[in-house]
C-alpha positions as CSV (number, residue, x, y, z in Angstrom):
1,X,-10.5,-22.8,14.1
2,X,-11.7,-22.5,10.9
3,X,-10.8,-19.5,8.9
4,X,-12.8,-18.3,5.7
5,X,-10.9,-15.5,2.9
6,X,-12.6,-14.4,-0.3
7,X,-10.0,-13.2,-3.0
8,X,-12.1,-11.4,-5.6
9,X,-10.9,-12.7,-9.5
10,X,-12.1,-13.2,-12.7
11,X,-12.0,-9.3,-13.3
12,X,-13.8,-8.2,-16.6
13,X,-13.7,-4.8,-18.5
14,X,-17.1,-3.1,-17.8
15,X,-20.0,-4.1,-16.2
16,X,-22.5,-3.7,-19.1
17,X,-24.6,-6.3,-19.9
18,X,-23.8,-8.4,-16.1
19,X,-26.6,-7.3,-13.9
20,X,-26.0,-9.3,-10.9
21,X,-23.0,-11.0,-12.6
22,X,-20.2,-8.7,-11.7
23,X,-18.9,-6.7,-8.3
24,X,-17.8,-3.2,-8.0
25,X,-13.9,-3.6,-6.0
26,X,-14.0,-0.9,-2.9
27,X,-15.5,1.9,-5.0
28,X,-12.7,1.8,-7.9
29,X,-12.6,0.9,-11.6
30,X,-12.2,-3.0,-11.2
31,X,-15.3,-5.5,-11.7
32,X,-14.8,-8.9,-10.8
33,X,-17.2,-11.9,-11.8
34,X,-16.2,-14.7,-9.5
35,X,-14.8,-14.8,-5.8
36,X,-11.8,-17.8,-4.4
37,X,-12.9,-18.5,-1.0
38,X,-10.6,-20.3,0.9
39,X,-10.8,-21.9,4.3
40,X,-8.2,-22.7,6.3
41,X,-8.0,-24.6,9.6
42,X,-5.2,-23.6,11.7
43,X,-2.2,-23.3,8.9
44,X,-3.5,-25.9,6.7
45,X,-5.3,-25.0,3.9
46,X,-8.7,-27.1,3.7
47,X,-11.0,-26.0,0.7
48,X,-10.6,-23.9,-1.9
49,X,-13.8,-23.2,-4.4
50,X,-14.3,-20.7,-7.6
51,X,-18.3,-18.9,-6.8
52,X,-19.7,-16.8,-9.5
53,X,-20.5,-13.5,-8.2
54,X,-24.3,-13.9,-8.9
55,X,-24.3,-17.0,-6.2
56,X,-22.0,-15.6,-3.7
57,X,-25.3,-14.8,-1.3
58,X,-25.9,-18.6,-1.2
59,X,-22.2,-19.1,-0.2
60,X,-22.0,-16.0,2.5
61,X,-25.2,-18.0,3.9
62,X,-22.9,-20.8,4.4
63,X,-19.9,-19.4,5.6
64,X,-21.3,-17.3,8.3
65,X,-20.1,-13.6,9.7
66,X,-16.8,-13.5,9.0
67,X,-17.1,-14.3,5.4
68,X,-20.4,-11.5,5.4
69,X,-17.9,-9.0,6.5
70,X,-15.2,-9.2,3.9
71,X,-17.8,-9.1,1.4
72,X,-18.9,-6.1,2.6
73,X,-15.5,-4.8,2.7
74,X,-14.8,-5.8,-0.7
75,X,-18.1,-4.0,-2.2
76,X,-17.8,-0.7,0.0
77,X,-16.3,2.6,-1.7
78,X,-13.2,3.9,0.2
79,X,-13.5,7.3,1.7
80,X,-11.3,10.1,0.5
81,X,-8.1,10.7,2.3
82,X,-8.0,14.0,4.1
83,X,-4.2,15.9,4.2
84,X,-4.0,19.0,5.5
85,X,-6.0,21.1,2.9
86,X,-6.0,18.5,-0.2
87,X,-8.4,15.7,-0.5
88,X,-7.1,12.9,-2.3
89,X,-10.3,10.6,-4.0
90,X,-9.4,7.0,-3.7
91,X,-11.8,5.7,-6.9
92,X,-9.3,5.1,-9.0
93,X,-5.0,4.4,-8.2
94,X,-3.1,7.5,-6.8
95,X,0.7,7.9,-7.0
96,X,2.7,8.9,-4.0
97,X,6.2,9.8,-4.8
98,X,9.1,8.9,-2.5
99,X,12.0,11.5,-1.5
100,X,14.7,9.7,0.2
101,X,17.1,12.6,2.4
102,X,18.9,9.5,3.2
103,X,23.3,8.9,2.9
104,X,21.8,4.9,2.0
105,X,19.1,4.5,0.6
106,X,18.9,1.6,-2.1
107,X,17.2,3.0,-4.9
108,X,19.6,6.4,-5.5
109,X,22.8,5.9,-3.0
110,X,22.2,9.2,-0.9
111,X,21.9,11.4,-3.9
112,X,19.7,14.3,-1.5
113,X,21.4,13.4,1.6
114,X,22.7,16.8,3.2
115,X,21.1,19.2,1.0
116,X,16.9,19.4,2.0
117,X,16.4,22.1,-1.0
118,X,17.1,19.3,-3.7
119,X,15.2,17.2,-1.6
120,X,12.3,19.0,-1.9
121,X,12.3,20.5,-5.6
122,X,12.6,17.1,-6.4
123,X,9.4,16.5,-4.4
124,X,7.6,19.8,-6.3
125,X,9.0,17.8,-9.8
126,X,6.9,14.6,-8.6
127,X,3.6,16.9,-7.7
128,X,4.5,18.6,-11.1
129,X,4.0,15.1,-12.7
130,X,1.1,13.9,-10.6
131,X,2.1,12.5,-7.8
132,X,-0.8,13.3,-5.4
133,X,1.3,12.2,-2.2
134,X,4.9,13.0,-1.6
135,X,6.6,10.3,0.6
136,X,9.5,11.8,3.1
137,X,12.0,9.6,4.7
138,X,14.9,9.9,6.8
139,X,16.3,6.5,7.9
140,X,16.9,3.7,5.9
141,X,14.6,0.6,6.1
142,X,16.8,-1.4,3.8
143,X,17.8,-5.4,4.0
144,X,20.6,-4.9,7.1
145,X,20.3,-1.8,7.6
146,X,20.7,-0.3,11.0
147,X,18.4,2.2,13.1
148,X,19.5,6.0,13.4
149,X,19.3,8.5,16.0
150,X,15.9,10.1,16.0
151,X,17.6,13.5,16.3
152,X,19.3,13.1,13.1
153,X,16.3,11.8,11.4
154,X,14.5,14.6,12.5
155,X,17.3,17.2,10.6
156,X,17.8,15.4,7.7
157,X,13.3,15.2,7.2
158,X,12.0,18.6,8.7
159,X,13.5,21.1,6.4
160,X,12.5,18.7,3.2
161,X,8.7,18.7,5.0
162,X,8.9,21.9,5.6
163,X,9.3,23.8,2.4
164,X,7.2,20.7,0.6
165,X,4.5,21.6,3.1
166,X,4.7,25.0,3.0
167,X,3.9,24.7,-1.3
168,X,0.5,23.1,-0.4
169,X,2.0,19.7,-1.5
170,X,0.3,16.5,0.2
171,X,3.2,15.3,2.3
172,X,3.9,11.9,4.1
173,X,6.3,11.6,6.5
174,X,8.2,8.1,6.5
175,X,9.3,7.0,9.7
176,X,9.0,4.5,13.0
177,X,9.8,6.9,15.3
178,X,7.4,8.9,17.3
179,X,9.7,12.1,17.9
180,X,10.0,12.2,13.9
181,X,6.4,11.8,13.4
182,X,5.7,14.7,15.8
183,X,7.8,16.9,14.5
184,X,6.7,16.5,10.9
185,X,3.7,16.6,11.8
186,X,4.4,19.6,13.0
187,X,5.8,20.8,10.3
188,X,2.8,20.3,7.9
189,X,2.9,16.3,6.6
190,X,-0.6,15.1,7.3
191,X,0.4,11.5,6.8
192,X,2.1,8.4,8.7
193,X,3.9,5.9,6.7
194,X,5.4,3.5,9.4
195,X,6.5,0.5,8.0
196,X,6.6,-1.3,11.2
197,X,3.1,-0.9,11.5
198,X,3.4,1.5,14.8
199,X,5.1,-1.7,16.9
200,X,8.4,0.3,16.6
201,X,7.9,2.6,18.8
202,X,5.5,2.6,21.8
203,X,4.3,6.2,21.7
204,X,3.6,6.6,18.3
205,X,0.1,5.0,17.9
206,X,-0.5,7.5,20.3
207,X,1.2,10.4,18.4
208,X,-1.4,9.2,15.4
209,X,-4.7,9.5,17.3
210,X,-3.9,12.5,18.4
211,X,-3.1,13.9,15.2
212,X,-6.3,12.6,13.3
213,X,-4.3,12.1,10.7
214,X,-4.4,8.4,8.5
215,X,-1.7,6.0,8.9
216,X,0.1,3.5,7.1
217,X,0.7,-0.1,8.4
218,X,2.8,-1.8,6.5
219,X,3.3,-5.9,7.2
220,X,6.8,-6.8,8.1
221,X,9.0,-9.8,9.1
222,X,11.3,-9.1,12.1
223,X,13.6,-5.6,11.6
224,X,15.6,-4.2,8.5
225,X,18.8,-6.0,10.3
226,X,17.7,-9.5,9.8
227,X,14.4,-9.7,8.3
228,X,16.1,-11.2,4.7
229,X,17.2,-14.0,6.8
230,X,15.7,-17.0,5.6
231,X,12.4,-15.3,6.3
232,X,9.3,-18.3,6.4
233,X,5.6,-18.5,7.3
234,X,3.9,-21.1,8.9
235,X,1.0,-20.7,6.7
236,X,0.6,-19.1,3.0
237,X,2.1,-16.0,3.0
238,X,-1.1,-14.3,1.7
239,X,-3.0,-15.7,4.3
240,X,-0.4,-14.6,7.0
241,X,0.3,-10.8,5.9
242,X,-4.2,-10.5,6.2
243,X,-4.0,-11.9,9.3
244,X,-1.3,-9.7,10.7
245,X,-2.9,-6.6,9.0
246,X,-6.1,-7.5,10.3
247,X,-4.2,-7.7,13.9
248,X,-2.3,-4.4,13.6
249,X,-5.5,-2.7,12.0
250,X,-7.1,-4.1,15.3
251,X,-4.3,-2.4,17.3
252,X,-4.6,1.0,15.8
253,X,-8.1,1.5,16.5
254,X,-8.2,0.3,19.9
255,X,-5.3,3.0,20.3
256,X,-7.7,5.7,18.9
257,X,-7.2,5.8,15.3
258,X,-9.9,5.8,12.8
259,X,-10.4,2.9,11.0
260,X,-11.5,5.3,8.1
261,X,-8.1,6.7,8.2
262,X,-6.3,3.5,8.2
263,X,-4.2,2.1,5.0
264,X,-2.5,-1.1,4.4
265,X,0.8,-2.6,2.5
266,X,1.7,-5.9,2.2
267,X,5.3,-4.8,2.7
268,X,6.5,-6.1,-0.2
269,X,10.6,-6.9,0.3
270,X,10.2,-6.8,3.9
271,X,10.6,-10.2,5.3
272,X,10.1,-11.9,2.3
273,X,11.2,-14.1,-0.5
274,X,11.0,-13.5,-4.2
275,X,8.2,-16.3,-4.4
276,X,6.6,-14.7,-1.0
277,X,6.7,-11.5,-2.6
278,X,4.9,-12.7,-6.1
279,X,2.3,-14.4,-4.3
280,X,1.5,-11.6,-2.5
281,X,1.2,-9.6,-6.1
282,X,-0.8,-12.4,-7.8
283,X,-3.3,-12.2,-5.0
284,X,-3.3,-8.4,-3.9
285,X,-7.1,-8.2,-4.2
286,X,-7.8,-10.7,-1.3
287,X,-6.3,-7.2,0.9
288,X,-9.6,-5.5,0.2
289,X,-11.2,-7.9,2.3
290,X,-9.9,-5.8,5.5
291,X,-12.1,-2.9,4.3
292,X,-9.1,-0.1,4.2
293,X,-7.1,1.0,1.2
294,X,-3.9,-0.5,0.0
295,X,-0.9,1.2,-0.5
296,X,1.7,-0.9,-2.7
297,X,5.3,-0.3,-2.5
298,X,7.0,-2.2,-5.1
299,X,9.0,0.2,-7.0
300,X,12.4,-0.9,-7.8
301,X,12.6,-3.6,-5.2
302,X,15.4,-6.2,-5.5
303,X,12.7,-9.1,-7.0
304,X,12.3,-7.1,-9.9
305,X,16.8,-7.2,-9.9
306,X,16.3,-11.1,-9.4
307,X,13.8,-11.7,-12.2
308,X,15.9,-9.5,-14.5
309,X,19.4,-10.9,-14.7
310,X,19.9,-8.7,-11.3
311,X,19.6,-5.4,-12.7
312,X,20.7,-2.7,-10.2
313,X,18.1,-0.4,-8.6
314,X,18.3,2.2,-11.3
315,X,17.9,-0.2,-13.8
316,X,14.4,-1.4,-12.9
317,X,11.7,0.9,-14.3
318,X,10.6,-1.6,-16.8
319,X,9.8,-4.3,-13.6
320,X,8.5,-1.2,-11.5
321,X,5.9,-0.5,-14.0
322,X,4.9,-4.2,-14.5
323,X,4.0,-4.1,-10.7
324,X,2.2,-0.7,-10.3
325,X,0.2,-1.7,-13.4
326,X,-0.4,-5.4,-11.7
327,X,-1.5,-3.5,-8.2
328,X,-3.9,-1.3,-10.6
329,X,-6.2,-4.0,-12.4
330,X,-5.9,-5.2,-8.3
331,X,-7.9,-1.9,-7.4
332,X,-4.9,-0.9,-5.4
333,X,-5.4,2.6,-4.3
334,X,-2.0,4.0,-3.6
335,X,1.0,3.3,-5.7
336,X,4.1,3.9,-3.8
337,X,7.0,4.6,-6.7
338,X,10.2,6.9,-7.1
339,X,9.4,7.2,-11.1
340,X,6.4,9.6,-11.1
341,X,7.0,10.5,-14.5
342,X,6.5,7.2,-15.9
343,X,4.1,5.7,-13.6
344,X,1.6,8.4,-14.5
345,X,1.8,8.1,-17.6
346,X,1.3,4.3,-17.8
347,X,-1.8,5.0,-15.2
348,X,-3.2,7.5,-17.9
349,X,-3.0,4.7,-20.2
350,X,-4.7,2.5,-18.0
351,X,-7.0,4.6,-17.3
352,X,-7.9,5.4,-20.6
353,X,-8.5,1.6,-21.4
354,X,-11.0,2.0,-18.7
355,X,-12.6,4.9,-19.6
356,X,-12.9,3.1,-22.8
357,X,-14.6,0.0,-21.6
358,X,-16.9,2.0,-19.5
359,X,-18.4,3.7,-22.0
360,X,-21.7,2.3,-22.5
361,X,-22.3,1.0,-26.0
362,X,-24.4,1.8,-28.4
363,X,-27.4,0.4,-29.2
Protein backbone atom coordinates (compact mmCIF):
# COMPACT_ATOMS: atom_id res chain seq x y z
CA UNK A 1 0.00 0.00 0.00
CA UNK A 2 0.93 3.18 -1.02
CA UNK A 3 1.48 5.83 1.56
CA UNK A 4 1.48 9.70 0.70
CA UNK A 5 3.26 12.52 3.57
CA UNK A 6 3.55 16.22 2.77
CA UNK A 7 6.39 17.91 4.82
CA UNK A 8 5.78 21.61 4.51
CA UNK A 9 9.44 23.66 3.55
CA UNK A 10 10.66 26.40 1.92
CA UNK A 11 9.48 28.68 4.94
CA UNK A 12 9.74 32.53 4.07
CA UNK A 13 9.52 35.64 6.50
CA UNK A 14 6.03 37.15 5.89
CA UNK A 15 3.44 36.51 3.69
CA UNK A 16 3.17 39.98 1.97
CA UNK A 17 3.35 40.21 -1.47
CA UNK A 18 2.53 35.93 -1.96
CA UNK A 19 -1.19 35.77 -2.43
CA UNK A 20 -1.71 32.22 -3.03
CA UNK A 21 2.06 31.57 -2.91
CA UNK A 22 2.53 30.85 0.68
CA UNK A 23 0.65 28.68 3.68
CA UNK A 24 -0.17 29.61 7.12
CA UNK A 25 1.57 26.37 9.44
CA UNK A 26 -1.47 25.21 12.05
CA UNK A 27 -2.42 28.77 13.03
CA UNK A 28 1.30 29.89 14.08
CA UNK A 29 3.90 32.38 12.80
CA UNK A 30 5.52 30.07 10.06
CA UNK A 31 4.65 30.48 6.14
CA UNK A 32 5.88 28.01 3.97
CA UNK A 33 6.06 28.31 0.03
CA UNK A 34 6.56 24.74 -1.18
CA UNK A 35 5.33 21.27 0.25
CA UNK A 36 7.92 17.57 -0.08
CA UNK A 37 5.47 14.98 -0.67
CA UNK A 38 6.70 11.72 -0.37
CA UNK A 39 5.19 8.33 -1.12
CA UNK A 40 6.11 5.35 0.15
CA UNK A 41 5.16 1.83 -0.63
CA UNK A 42 5.48 -0.44 2.15
CA UNK A 43 9.06 0.77 3.72
CA UNK A 44 10.56 1.75 0.48
CA UNK A 45 10.53 5.02 -0.38
CA UNK A 46 9.13 5.57 -4.04
CA UNK A 47 8.84 9.29 -5.12
CA UNK A 48 9.79 12.20 -3.70
CA UNK A 49 8.71 15.81 -5.44
CA UNK A 50 9.20 19.67 -4.42
CA UNK A 51 5.14 21.43 -5.24
CA UNK A 52 4.98 25.11 -4.91
CA UNK A 53 2.26 26.00 -2.59
CA UNK A 54 0.20 27.77 -5.29
CA UNK A 55 -0.11 24.17 -7.26
CA UNK A 56 -0.57 21.93 -4.32
CA UNK A 57 -4.64 21.73 -5.34
CA UNK A 58 -3.55 20.13 -8.59
CA UNK A 59 -1.28 17.65 -6.57
CA UNK A 60 -4.05 16.88 -3.57
CA UNK A 61 -6.27 16.10 -6.81
CA UNK A 62 -3.78 13.46 -7.56
CA UNK A 63 -2.98 11.99 -4.48
CA UNK A 64 -6.40 11.39 -3.19
CA UNK A 65 -7.91 11.56 0.73
CA UNK A 66 -5.23 10.89 2.57
CA UNK A 67 -2.98 13.50 1.16
CA UNK A 68 -6.49 16.11 1.40
CA UNK A 69 -6.31 15.44 5.05
CA UNK A 70 -2.90 16.41 6.05
CA UNK A 71 -3.31 19.36 4.10
CA UNK A 72 -5.97 20.32 6.05
CA UNK A 73 -4.19 19.48 9.15
CA UNK A 74 -1.29 21.42 8.20
CA UNK A 75 -3.43 24.72 7.32
CA UNK A 76 -5.88 24.50 10.45
CA UNK A 77 -5.17 26.78 13.66
CA UNK A 78 -4.60 24.70 16.82
CA UNK A 79 -7.13 25.27 19.54
CA UNK A 80 -6.04 26.72 22.89
CA UNK A 81 -5.06 24.30 25.58
CA UNK A 82 -7.37 24.43 28.56
CA UNK A 83 -5.59 23.79 32.32
CA UNK A 84 -7.47 24.11 35.00
CA UNK A 85 -8.22 27.88 35.04
CA UNK A 86 -5.33 29.12 32.47
CA UNK A 87 -5.67 28.96 28.80
CA UNK A 88 -2.61 28.58 27.07
CA UNK A 89 -2.89 30.10 23.13
CA UNK A 90 -0.96 27.85 20.85
CA UNK A 91 -0.26 30.69 17.83
CA UNK A 92 3.02 31.09 18.53
CA UNK A 93 5.77 28.41 20.69
CA UNK A 94 5.06 28.08 24.54
CA UNK A 95 7.62 26.99 27.05
CA UNK A 96 6.91 24.26 29.60
CA UNK A 97 9.52 23.98 32.22
CA UNK A 98 10.47 20.63 33.65
CA UNK A 99 10.92 19.96 37.54
CA UNK A 100 12.54 16.72 38.06
CA UNK A 101 11.77 15.39 42.23
CA UNK A 102 13.87 12.58 40.97
CA UNK A 103 17.29 10.86 43.09
CA UNK A 104 18.41 10.28 38.94
CA UNK A 105 17.45 12.20 36.72
CA UNK A 106 20.13 13.10 33.93
CA UNK A 107 20.01 16.58 33.44
CA UNK A 108 20.65 17.75 37.47
CA UNK A 109 21.65 14.31 39.40
CA UNK A 110 18.63 14.38 42.00
CA UNK A 111 19.29 17.93 43.06
CA UNK A 112 15.20 18.23 44.39
CA UNK A 113 14.88 14.79 45.25
CA UNK A 114 13.51 14.61 48.92
CA UNK A 115 12.67 18.11 49.50
CA UNK A 116 9.05 19.02 47.28
CA UNK A 117 9.32 22.84 48.59
CA UNK A 118 12.58 23.34 46.34
CA UNK A 119 10.89 21.47 43.96
CA UNK A 120 8.26 23.72 43.57
CA UNK A 121 9.87 27.35 44.05
CA UNK A 122 11.91 26.29 41.46
CA UNK A 123 8.73 25.57 39.43
CA UNK A 124 7.25 29.34 40.56
CA UNK A 125 11.12 30.63 39.28
CA UNK A 126 10.18 28.99 35.73
CA UNK A 127 6.46 30.62 35.67
CA UNK A 128 8.36 33.73 36.94
CA UNK A 129 10.36 33.57 33.62
CA UNK A 130 7.60 32.47 31.34
CA UNK A 131 7.22 29.23 31.35
CA UNK A 132 3.52 28.83 30.59
CA UNK A 133 3.47 24.97 31.61
CA UNK A 134 5.41 23.44 34.51
CA UNK A 135 6.38 19.73 33.76
CA UNK A 136 6.39 17.42 37.11
CA UNK A 137 8.10 14.10 37.18
CA UNK A 138 8.71 11.48 39.51
CA UNK A 139 10.53 8.46 37.88
CA UNK A 140 13.20 8.53 35.66
CA UNK A 141 12.70 7.76 31.99
CA UNK A 142 16.46 7.72 31.31
CA UNK A 143 18.62 5.33 28.80
CA UNK A 144 18.60 2.00 31.40
CA UNK A 145 16.85 3.24 33.80
CA UNK A 146 14.52 1.12 35.73
CA UNK A 147 10.59 1.52 36.72
CA UNK A 148 9.71 2.67 40.39
CA UNK A 149 7.03 1.79 42.66
CA UNK A 150 3.97 3.89 41.92
CA UNK A 151 3.61 4.64 45.53
CA UNK A 152 6.84 6.29 45.72
CA UNK A 153 6.25 8.17 42.68
CA UNK A 154 3.14 9.33 43.93
CA UNK A 155 5.26 10.99 47.32
CA UNK A 156 7.97 12.25 45.67
CA UNK A 157 5.27 14.30 42.75
CA UNK A 158 2.00 15.24 44.90
CA UNK A 159 3.39 17.66 47.39
CA UNK A 160 5.54 19.47 44.31
CA UNK A 161 1.84 19.43 42.36
CA UNK A 162 0.31 20.39 45.15
CA UNK A 163 1.74 23.64 46.25
CA UNK A 164 2.56 24.41 42.26
CA UNK A 165 -1.16 23.90 41.80
CA UNK A 166 -2.35 25.60 44.48
CA UNK A 167 -0.32 29.15 43.11
CA UNK A 168 -2.51 29.02 39.98
CA UNK A 169 0.56 27.60 37.98
CA UNK A 170 -0.37 25.49 34.79
CA UNK A 171 0.97 22.10 35.90
CA UNK A 172 1.78 18.85 33.99
CA UNK A 173 2.19 15.80 35.62
CA UNK A 174 4.90 13.46 34.03
CA UNK A 175 4.29 9.96 34.44
CA UNK A 176 3.21 6.33 32.89
CA UNK A 177 1.47 5.32 35.62
CA UNK A 178 -2.29 5.59 36.05
CA UNK A 179 -2.28 5.77 40.09
CA UNK A 180 0.16 8.80 39.59
CA UNK A 181 -1.85 10.45 37.08
CA UNK A 182 -4.93 10.19 39.34
CA UNK A 183 -3.65 11.40 42.04
CA UNK A 184 -2.10 14.46 40.50
CA UNK A 185 -4.77 15.05 38.90
CA UNK A 186 -6.22 15.24 41.84
CA UNK A 187 -4.11 17.39 43.19
CA UNK A 188 -4.58 20.19 40.56
CA UNK A 189 -2.22 19.28 37.30
CA UNK A 190 -4.56 19.57 34.39
CA UNK A 191 -2.03 17.84 32.10
CA UNK A 192 -0.71 14.21 31.01
CA UNK A 193 2.70 13.88 29.77
CA UNK A 194 3.12 10.07 29.27
CA UNK A 195 6.00 9.30 27.34
CA UNK A 196 4.94 5.95 26.58
CA UNK A 197 2.13 7.15 24.79
CA UNK A 198 -0.59 5.58 27.42
CA UNK A 199 0.70 1.82 26.33
CA UNK A 200 2.35 1.69 29.85
CA UNK A 201 -0.23 1.21 31.70
CA UNK A 202 -3.60 -0.21 30.81
CA UNK A 203 -5.87 2.03 32.90
CA UNK A 204 -4.53 5.19 32.15
CA UNK A 205 -6.05 6.08 28.74
CA UNK A 206 -9.01 5.62 30.78
CA UNK A 207 -7.80 7.82 33.70
CA UNK A 208 -7.44 10.69 30.69
CA UNK A 209 -10.99 10.58 29.30
CA UNK A 210 -12.31 10.77 32.34
CA UNK A 211 -10.48 13.67 33.31
CA UNK A 212 -11.05 15.76 30.04
CA UNK A 213 -7.91 16.79 30.41
CA UNK A 214 -5.17 16.93 27.08
CA UNK A 215 -2.56 14.42 26.86
CA UNK A 216 0.82 13.92 25.65
CA UNK A 217 1.91 10.98 23.50
CA UNK A 218 5.22 10.79 23.07
CA UNK A 219 6.84 8.16 20.29
CA UNK A 220 9.13 5.70 21.87
CA UNK A 221 11.28 2.60 21.06
CA UNK A 222 10.88 -0.31 23.43
CA UNK A 223 11.34 0.81 27.50
CA UNK A 224 13.95 3.22 29.23
CA UNK A 225 15.93 -0.30 30.11
CA UNK A 226 16.89 -1.10 26.62
CA UNK A 227 15.47 1.25 24.17
CA UNK A 228 19.42 2.66 23.43
CA UNK A 229 20.09 -0.65 22.24
CA UNK A 230 20.97 -0.55 18.76
CA UNK A 231 17.58 0.90 18.28
CA UNK A 232 16.58 0.67 14.09
CA UNK A 233 13.54 1.28 11.84
CA UNK A 234 12.41 -0.60 9.10
CA UNK A 235 11.50 2.45 7.26
CA UNK A 236 12.80 6.30 7.66
CA UNK A 237 12.58 7.20 11.02
CA UNK A 238 10.44 10.27 10.12
CA UNK A 239 8.12 8.20 8.37
CA UNK A 240 7.91 5.66 11.25
CA UNK A 241 7.49 8.04 14.45
CA UNK A 242 4.06 9.67 12.01
CA UNK A 243 2.96 6.44 11.58
CA UNK A 244 3.11 5.36 15.23
CA UNK A 245 1.74 8.77 16.33
CA UNK A 246 -0.93 8.55 13.93
CA UNK A 247 -1.60 4.92 15.58
CA UNK A 248 -1.44 5.95 19.18
CA UNK A 249 -3.46 9.26 18.40
CA UNK A 250 -5.98 6.61 16.84
CA UNK A 251 -5.82 4.76 20.21
CA UNK A 252 -6.52 7.69 22.44
CA UNK A 253 -9.60 8.70 20.88
CA UNK A 254 -11.22 5.44 20.44
CA UNK A 255 -10.50 5.29 24.39
CA UNK A 256 -12.51 8.63 24.81
CA UNK A 257 -10.07 11.31 24.52
CA UNK A 258 -10.50 14.35 22.44
CA UNK A 259 -8.62 14.63 19.62
CA UNK A 260 -8.66 18.47 20.28
CA UNK A 261 -6.82 17.73 23.45
CA UNK A 262 -4.34 15.50 22.07
CA UNK A 263 -0.37 16.59 21.69
CA UNK A 264 2.44 14.92 20.03
CA UNK A 265 6.46 14.41 20.58
CA UNK A 266 8.62 12.72 18.52
CA UNK A 267 10.39 11.47 21.58
CA UNK A 268 13.46 12.73 20.80
CA UNK A 269 16.33 10.36 22.72
CA UNK A 270 13.97 7.67 23.14
CA UNK A 271 14.80 4.81 21.03
CA UNK A 272 16.90 6.58 18.85
CA UNK A 273 20.21 7.31 17.25
CA UNK A 274 21.96 10.65 17.02
CA UNK A 275 21.29 10.61 13.08
CA UNK A 276 17.55 9.19 13.97
CA UNK A 277 17.27 11.99 16.26
CA UNK A 278 18.49 14.93 13.64
CA UNK A 279 16.31 13.60 11.06
CA UNK A 280 13.54 13.89 13.07
CA UNK A 281 14.68 17.79 13.82
CA UNK A 282 15.40 18.59 10.16
CA UNK A 283 11.88 17.37 9.35
CA UNK A 284 9.68 18.37 12.46
CA UNK A 285 7.10 20.11 10.33
CA UNK A 286 5.95 16.88 8.38
CA UNK A 287 4.35 16.24 12.42
CA UNK A 288 1.69 18.86 11.71
CA UNK A 289 0.38 16.70 9.20
CA UNK A 290 -1.45 14.67 12.14
CA UNK A 291 -3.53 17.83 12.87
CA UNK A 292 -2.51 18.10 16.84
CA UNK A 293 0.22 20.22 18.38
CA UNK A 294 3.76 19.21 18.90
CA UNK A 295 5.52 19.24 21.99
CA UNK A 296 9.41 18.97 21.48
CA UNK A 297 11.55 17.74 24.19
CA UNK A 298 15.09 18.27 23.23
CA UNK A 299 16.63 20.06 26.03
CA UNK A 300 19.98 18.92 27.01
CA UNK A 301 19.61 15.52 25.53
CA UNK A 302 22.83 13.45 25.11
CA UNK A 303 23.07 14.26 20.99
CA UNK A 304 23.60 17.69 21.81
CA UNK A 305 26.86 15.90 24.37
CA UNK A 306 27.73 13.84 21.14
CA UNK A 307 27.94 16.71 18.70
CA UNK A 308 29.86 18.83 21.29
CA UNK A 309 32.94 16.98 22.23
CA UNK A 310 30.48 15.12 24.86
CA UNK A 311 29.65 17.86 27.03
CA UNK A 312 27.88 16.73 30.25
CA UNK A 313 24.16 17.63 30.72
CA UNK A 314 24.85 20.90 32.41
CA UNK A 315 27.03 21.86 29.80
CA UNK A 316 24.51 21.96 26.98
CA UNK A 317 22.52 25.18 26.95
CA UNK A 318 24.18 26.37 23.84
CA UNK A 319 22.90 22.85 21.83
CA UNK A 320 19.48 23.18 23.82
CA UNK A 321 18.84 26.50 22.37
CA UNK A 322 19.95 25.56 18.84
CA UNK A 323 17.06 22.94 18.95
CA UNK A 324 14.16 24.92 20.69
CA UNK A 325 14.98 27.65 18.09
CA UNK A 326 15.05 24.82 15.17
CA UNK A 327 11.45 23.37 16.62
CA UNK A 328 10.29 27.19 16.48
CA UNK A 329 10.83 28.23 12.74
CA UNK A 330 9.15 24.31 12.63
CA UNK A 331 5.87 25.92 14.13
CA UNK A 332 6.41 23.63 17.12
CA UNK A 333 3.97 24.61 19.74
CA UNK A 334 5.37 23.52 22.96
CA UNK A 335 9.01 23.63 23.85
CA UNK A 336 9.76 21.21 26.53
CA UNK A 337 13.24 22.70 28.32
CA UNK A 338 14.82 22.85 31.96
CA UNK A 339 16.47 26.52 30.96
CA UNK A 340 13.37 28.86 31.09
CA UNK A 341 15.36 31.67 31.54
CA UNK A 342 17.21 31.43 28.44
CA UNK A 343 14.82 29.87 26.20
CA UNK A 344 12.49 32.74 26.68
CA UNK A 345 14.56 34.97 26.00
CA UNK A 346 15.86 33.57 22.71
CA UNK A 347 11.91 33.08 21.88
CA UNK A 348 11.44 36.86 22.44
CA UNK A 349 14.11 37.30 20.09
CA UNK A 350 12.55 35.20 17.69
CA UNK A 351 9.64 36.48 18.05
CA UNK A 352 10.66 39.90 17.62
CA UNK A 353 12.19 38.91 14.04
CA UNK A 354 8.72 37.96 13.41
CA UNK A 355 7.01 40.64 14.51
CA UNK A 356 9.35 42.49 12.40
CA UNK A 357 8.72 40.71 9.15
CA UNK A 358 5.10 40.86 9.69
CA UNK A 359 4.78 44.23 9.71
CA UNK A 360 3.32 45.24 6.56
CA UNK A 361 5.44 47.59 4.51
CA UNK A 362 5.08 50.76 3.51
CA UNK A 363 4.02 51.88 0.45
Amino acid sequence: MIRTYLRPTAFVDAPFGYDGRVARLAGGMSWFSAVEIDRLDGNRRVSTELVPVDRMGDALERLGEGARSAWINLTTARQPLTLGERIVPLDQPRVMGIVNATPDSFSDGGRHDGDPVAAADAGFAMTSGGAAIIDVGGESTQPGAKPIWEGDEIARVLPVVQRLAASGAAVSIDTRKAAVMEAALGAGAALVNDVSALTFDTRAAGVVAKAHCPVVLMHHQGPPETMQQAPHYEKPVLFSVYDWLEERIAAAVAAGIDRARTIVDPGIGFGKTVQHNLELMNGLALLHGLGCPILLGASRKRTIGALSGEAPADQRLGGSLALAMKGAGQGVQILRVHDVLETVQALRVWRGLRDAALTPPLP
